[in-house]
Each structure stands twice: as C-alpha cells, then as structure tokens.
BADREN-269428 format. One record per residue: x, y, z of N, C-alpha, C, CB in turn. Coordinates in steps of 0.2 Angstrom, whole numbers, plus 5000, padded with zeros to 4 digits. Each point is the difference from the previous one (the first is absolute). Glycine has a CB too. Layout:
# residues N
XYZXYZXYZXYZ...
***
This chain:
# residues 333
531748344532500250065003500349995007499150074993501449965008500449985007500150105003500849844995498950135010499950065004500450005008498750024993501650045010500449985007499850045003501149964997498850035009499750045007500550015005498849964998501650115005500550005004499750035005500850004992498949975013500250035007500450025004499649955000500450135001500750044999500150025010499950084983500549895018500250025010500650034999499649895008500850144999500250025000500849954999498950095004501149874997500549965002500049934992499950035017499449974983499949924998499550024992499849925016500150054979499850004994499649935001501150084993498449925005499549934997499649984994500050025010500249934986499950034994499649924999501150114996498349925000499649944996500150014994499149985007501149954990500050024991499349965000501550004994498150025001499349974997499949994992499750065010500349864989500250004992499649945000501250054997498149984996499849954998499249995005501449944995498650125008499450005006500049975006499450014992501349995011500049975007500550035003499649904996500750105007500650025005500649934998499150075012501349934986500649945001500550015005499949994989500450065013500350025004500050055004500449964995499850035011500050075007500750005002498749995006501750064993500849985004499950075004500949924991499850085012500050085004500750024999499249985010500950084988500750024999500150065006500049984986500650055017500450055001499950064998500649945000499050095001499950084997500850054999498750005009501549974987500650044998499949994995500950015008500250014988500150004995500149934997500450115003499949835001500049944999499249955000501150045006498550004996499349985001499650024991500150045016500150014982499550024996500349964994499650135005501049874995500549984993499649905000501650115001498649845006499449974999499449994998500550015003498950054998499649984997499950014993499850005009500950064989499850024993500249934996500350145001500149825002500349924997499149965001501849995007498150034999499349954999499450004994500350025012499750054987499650034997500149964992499950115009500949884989500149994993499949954997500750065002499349885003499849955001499549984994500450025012499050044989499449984999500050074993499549935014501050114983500050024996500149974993500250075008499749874994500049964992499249984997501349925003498250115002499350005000499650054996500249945010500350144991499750054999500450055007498849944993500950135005500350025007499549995006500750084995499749945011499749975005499950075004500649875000498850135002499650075002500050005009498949984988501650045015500050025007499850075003500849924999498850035008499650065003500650025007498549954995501450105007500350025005499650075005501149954992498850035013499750045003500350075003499549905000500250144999500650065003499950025007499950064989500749935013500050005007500550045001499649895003500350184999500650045002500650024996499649975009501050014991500750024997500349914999500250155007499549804995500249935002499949964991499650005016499650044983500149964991500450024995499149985000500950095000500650044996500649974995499750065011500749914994500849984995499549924999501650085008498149894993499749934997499650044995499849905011499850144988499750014995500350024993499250015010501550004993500750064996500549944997500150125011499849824991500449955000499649944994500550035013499149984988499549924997499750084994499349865014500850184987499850044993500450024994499550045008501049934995500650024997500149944994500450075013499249874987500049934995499750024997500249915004499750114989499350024995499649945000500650094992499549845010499349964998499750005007500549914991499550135015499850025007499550064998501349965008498150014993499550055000499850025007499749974988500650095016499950035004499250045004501249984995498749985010499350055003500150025007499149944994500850125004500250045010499249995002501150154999498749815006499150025001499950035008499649884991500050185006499850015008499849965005499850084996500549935011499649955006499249994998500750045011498950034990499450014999499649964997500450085001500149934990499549944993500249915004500450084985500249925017500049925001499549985007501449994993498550065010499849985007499049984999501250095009498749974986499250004997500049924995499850164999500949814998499949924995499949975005500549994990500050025017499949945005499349995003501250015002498550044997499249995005499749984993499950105011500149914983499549964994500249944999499950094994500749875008499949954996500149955008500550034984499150035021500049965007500649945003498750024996501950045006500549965002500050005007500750024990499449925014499649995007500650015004499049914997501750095001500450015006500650044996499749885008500850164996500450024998500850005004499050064995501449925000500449985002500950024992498749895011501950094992500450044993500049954992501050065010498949894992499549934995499550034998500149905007499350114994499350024998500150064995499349975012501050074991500150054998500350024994499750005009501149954990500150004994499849974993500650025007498849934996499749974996499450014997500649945003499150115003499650064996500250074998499349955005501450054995500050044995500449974993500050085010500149854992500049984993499549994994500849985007498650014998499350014996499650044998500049945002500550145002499650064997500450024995499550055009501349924989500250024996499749974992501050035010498849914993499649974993499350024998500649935003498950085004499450014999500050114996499549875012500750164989500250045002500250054996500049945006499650114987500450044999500350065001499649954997500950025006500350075004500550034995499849955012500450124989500550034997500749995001499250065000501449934995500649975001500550045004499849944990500750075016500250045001500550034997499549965007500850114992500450024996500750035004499050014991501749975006500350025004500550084998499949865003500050175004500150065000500850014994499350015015500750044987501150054996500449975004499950154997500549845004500549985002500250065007500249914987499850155010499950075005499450025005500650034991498949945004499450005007500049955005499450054992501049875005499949975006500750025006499349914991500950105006500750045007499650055002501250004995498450055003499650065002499849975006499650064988499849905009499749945004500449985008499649954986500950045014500249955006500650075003500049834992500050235005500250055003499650035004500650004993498950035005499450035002499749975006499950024988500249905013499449965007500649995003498949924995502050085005500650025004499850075004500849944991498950115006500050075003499450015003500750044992498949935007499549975002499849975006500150004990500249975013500449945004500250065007500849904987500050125009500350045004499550055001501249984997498450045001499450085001499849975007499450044987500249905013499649975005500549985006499149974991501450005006500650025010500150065001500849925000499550134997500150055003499450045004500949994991498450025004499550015007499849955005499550074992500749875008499849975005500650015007499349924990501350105007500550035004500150055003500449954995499150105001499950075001499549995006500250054988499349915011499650005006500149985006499649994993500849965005500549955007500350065005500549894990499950165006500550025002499650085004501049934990498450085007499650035003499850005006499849994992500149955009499749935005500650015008499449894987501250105009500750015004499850055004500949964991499250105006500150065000499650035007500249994986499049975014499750035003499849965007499750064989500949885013500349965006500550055004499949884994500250135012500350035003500849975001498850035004500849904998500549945000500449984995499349975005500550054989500549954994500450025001499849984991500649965007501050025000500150024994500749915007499650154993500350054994500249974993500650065010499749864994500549984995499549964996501050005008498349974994499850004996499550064994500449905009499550144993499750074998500750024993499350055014501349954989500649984995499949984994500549985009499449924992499849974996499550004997500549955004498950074997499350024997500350054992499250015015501050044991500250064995500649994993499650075012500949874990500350004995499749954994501050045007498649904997499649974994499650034997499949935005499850144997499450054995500550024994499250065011501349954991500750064997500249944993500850085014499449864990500049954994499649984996500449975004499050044998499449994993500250044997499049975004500550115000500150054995500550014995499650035008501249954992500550004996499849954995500850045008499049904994500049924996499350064995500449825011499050214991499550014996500350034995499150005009501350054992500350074996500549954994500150125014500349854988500349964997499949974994500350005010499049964993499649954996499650034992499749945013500050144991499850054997500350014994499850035010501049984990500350044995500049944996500750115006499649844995500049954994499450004997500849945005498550044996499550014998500150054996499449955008500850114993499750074996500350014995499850065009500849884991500750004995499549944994501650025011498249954992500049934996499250034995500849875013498750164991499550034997500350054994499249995012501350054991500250064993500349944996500350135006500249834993500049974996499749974995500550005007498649994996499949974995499250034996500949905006499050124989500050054998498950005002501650004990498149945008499549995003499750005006500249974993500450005013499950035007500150065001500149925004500050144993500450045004499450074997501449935001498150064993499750024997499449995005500649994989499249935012499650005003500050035008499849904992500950105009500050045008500050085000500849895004499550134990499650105001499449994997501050094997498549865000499650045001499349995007500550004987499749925017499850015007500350065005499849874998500650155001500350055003499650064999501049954998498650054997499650084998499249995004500750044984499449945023499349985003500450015006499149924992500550155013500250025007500149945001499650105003500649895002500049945006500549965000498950004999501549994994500149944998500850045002498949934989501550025016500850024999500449954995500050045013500749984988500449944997500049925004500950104996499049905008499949945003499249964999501050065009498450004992499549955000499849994991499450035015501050014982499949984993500349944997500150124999500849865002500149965000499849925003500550114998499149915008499549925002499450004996500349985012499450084986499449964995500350004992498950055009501549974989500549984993500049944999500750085002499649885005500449935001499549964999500950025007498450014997499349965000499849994993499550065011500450014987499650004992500449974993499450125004501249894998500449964993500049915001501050114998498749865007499849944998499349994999501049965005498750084992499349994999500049994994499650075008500149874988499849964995499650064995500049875007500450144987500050064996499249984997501450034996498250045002499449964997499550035005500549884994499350135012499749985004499650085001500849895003498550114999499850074999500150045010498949954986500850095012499950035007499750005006500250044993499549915005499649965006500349955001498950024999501649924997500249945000500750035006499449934985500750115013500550055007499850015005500550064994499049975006499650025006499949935004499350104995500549845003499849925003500850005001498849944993501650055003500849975003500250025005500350014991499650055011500150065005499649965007499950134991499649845009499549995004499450065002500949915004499150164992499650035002499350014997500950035005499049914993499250004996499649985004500249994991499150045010499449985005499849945000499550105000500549855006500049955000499349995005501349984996498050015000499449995002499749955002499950074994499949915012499549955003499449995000500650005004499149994992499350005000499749954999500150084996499349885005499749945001499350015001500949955004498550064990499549995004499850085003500449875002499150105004499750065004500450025005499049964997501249995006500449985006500750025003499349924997501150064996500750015000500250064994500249865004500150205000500050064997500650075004498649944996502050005003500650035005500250074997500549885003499950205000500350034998500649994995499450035010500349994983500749994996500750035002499150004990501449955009500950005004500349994992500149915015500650124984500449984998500349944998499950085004500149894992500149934998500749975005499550044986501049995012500649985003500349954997499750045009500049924984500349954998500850014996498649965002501550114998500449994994500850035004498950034987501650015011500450005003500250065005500149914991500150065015499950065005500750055002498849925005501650064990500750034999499850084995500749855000498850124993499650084997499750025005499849984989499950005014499350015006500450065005499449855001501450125000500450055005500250064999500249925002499850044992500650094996499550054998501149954993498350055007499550054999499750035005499849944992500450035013499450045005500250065003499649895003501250095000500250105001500150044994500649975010499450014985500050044994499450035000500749934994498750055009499450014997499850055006499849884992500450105015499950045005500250064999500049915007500650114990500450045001499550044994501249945005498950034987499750064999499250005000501050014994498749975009499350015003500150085006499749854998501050175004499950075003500450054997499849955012500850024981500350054998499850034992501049955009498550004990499850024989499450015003500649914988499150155010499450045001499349944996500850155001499349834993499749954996499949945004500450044990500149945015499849935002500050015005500449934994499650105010499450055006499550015001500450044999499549994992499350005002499649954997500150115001500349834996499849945000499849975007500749994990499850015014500049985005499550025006501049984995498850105005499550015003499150004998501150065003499049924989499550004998499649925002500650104992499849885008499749925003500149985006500249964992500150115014499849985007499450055002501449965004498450084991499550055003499449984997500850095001499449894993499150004997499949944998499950114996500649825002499949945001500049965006500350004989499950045016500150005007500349935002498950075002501849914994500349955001500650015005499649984990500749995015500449995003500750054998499349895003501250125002500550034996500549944998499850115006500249824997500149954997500049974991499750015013499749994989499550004993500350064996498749955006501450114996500250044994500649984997499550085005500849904999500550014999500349924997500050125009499649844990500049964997499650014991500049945015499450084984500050034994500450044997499149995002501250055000500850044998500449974997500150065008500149884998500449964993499849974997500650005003499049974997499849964993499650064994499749875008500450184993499750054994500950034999498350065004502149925001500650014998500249954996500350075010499549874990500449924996499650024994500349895010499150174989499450004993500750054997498249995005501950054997500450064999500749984998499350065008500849904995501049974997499849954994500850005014498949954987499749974993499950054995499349915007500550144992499850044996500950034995498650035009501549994999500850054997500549944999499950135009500149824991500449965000500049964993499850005013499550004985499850004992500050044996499449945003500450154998500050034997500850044999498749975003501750025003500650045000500050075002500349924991499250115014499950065000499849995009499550044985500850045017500350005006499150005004501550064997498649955011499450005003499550075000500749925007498850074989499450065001499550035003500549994995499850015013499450035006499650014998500450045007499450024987499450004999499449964998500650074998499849884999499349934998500149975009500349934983500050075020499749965006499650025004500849974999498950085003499150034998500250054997499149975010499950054991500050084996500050045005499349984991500950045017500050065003500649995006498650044997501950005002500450005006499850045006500849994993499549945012499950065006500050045001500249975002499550105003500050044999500750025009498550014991501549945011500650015006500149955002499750095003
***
C-alpha cells in the first residue's frame, strides 16, 4: 500500500510518499498550479501498486484546489483530515518534534493507519459558489474595518479631509465590488436548479438575508453527503467540547471550534437576528438565558446549532422553515 502525506503552507507543499511501511521520499513543491500537477506526476509513479491513498490536512482555503487537483486522477484516493484528528495521532504514536518533514510523514501514516473517510468533490457550481462567497466575505470584513477607520477619522479634529475623502471612497468601492459580486452569485444559484432550491428554502427562516444565506449555502454544499445532524453540528465546531479528568480536572464545557469557522460565521448574525425578530426563537432564546441561566453568548450559540439541526432536516426533507418545531412557546414580547 503506498500512502502520501501533504504538508499544506501557504507558499510551500511537503510531501512524503510511504510505500511498503517506510517513508521513501520527502520533496517540497510550490503551492500552485505547477505544484499540484507535480505531485499528481509523483503520485502515479506509484499507481502501478494500487491506488495511492493521500492525506491532506485542511488548512483554511490553501488545500482546496490541491485536494481539487490530485482528485481529479481516479487511482488518487483523496483524504481532507481535520487538524484536530491528525494533531490527537501525533500525540498517540508520540511524535517528539514538529517541523513541515514530521508532519508530512505523519500524515502519511495516518493516511495508512487510519480509517478515515474519502473526500468527495463538490458540483462544479458549488465550488465557484464556494470561492465567491469567502470573495464577499473578504470584502465584508474591509469595508467594516474601513467603516471603523473612517469613524476613527471623523472623530480627529486634525484629519486632513483628504484623507477622510479616501476612507470614504474605499467604503463606496467595497460596497459596489460587495453588490456586484452579489448579483453574480444570485445569477449563477438561479441557474442551477439544486442551489437555488436549497437557497428559498434557507430563506424561509427570519434572520437569514440574501447575503448571509448565500455564505452558509457555499459552507454546506461542500459537506460530504450522508452525514447526520450532529456530524454538521462537529463540522461547524459547535459541539460541547468537555474536560474532565478524575476528581481534580473538571473545566467549563466550550465549543469545540475544530471544524470550520467560515459555517461558524455565516450563522451567527443570522441567529442574533432572529433570536429578537421570530417569536419561536425568542422564546428559544430567552428560555435558556432565564431558566437554564446561560449567557447571552451561550444562547446564542445553541441557536445556531439547533439552526444547523433545522437546515439538515429542511435540506433532506425539501420543506421550508417551521418556527413552531423550534420550541413549544413564543415570546410573549
């Protein structure tokens, strides 16, 4: 069995092939287009053995088009593995130093030791969805950071104008580039006939606009089909993650955070929001700061994930959102 472990950086690719129970090679490629086609040549190499099982760790938006590329050779059996799983093998099989070496050569021995699930590649519409959506995404987070900036301006006696000027027409260019980005998204979703189904029916839950619908769309259509309502909730990172040990060690259960905090994003004003405008998730929401005496933080953290229980459902069942299953009593104000 030959198995490859890719240490994914932002610039740099490190790859151990592992055949016959040893590491034979470690090279380093270019994190581009020139880089991946490489190791897909490397990989084939050893496709006269069987196929060759590669692990890749998910690191932000940087594994993405490598995991899009080496997926794309049907004797390439692909694995997206969470930091989390591979960081818990390196403390079991006790790896003493870390370094972009080590690490692709334990992930080339989690891809062997390892049943892990294969990864599966998105529609060809959801991956554009995908790389639209974290674009607007992007520009969201300049423009309030400019918004704030210009705030900042505003409230100096001193600033020169001219720059207050410039503040203000950088905000004016997001805002256009957001609007812009927007409509193609809204075009390329009506075209096709499963996103655009799955997007009225996230639509039929207060809270939700065209925009924060569209970033958890882009989230949930690369979620590996099959998977239940909790295996979302963990993806998400918002499953209770407990410390416990003994008599001794017995920390306040947190949020996991291990899964991805791009779903993690698009849910949370969605969920603020309708936590004061749907009377059902209101009185969801007041019901667990008044009488389970949780934080408003914390509420508003169970919202969404009974919101990721709630779209898993309409998302399988094809039926729009209904507040009434989300508790049994509405707010009264």
């Amino acid at each position: 069995m030959t198995t490859v472990g890719v240490d994914v950086g932002a610039k740099n690719l490190v790859v151990a092939i592992r055949h016959k129970n040893s590491v034979e090679k470690v090279k380093t490629f270019t994190n581009n287009t020139v880089g991946h086609q490489a190791i897909d040549k490397l990989c084939s190499k050893y496709h006269k053995y069987g196929k060759v099982r590669i692990a890749i760790e998910a690191t932000g938006s940087y594994h993405f088009d490598l995991a899009l590329a080496l997926d794309n050779n049907s004797k390439n059996d692909v694995i997206v593995a969470n930091p989390r799983a591979t960081y818990a093998f390196a403390q079991a099989i006790m790896t003493r130093c870390k370094n972009d070496k080590v690490d692709a050569e334990m992930l080339a021995l989690f891809a062997e030791k390892m049943d892990h699930p294969l990864w599966k590649k998105p529609s060809n519409n959801a991956i554009k969805l995908r790389y639209f959506a974290r674009a607007i995404s992007s520009s969201t987070v300049d423009k309030t950071k400019a918004s704030n900036y210009l705030h900042a301006l505003q409230s100096c006696l001193e600033c020169p104008k001219e720059l207050i000027k410039h503040t203000q027409q950088k905000i004016k260019f997001l805002e256009e580039e957001i609007e812009h980005l927007k409509k193609f998204v809204l075009l390329l979703i009506k075209q096709d006939e499963q996103l655009n189904q799955y997007f009225e029916l996230i639509l039929t839950i207060k809270g939700f606009g065209e925009l924060s619908t569209i970033q958890l769309l882009a989230e949930i259509m690369t979620i590996p089909e099959g998977l239940t309502h909790k295996q979302w909730v963990a993806l998400a990172g918002l499953d209770p993650r407990q410390v416990q040990s003994g008599t001794s060690i017995n920390k306040k259960s947190r949020i996991s955070k291990a899964g991805n905090r791009h779903l993690r994003k698009s849910l949370f004003m969605p969920a603020l929001s309708a936590s004061r405008c749907d009377p059902y998730v209101k009185g969801y929401f007041k019901h667990l700061i008044d009488d389970r005496k949780l934080t408003k933080l914390q509420a508003i953290v169970a919202v969404m994930r009974k919101f990721i229980h709630a779209i898993h459902g309409m998302i399988h069942t094809l039926k729009p959102f209904d507040n009434t299953r989300f508790f049994k009593e509405p707010a009264l104000s």
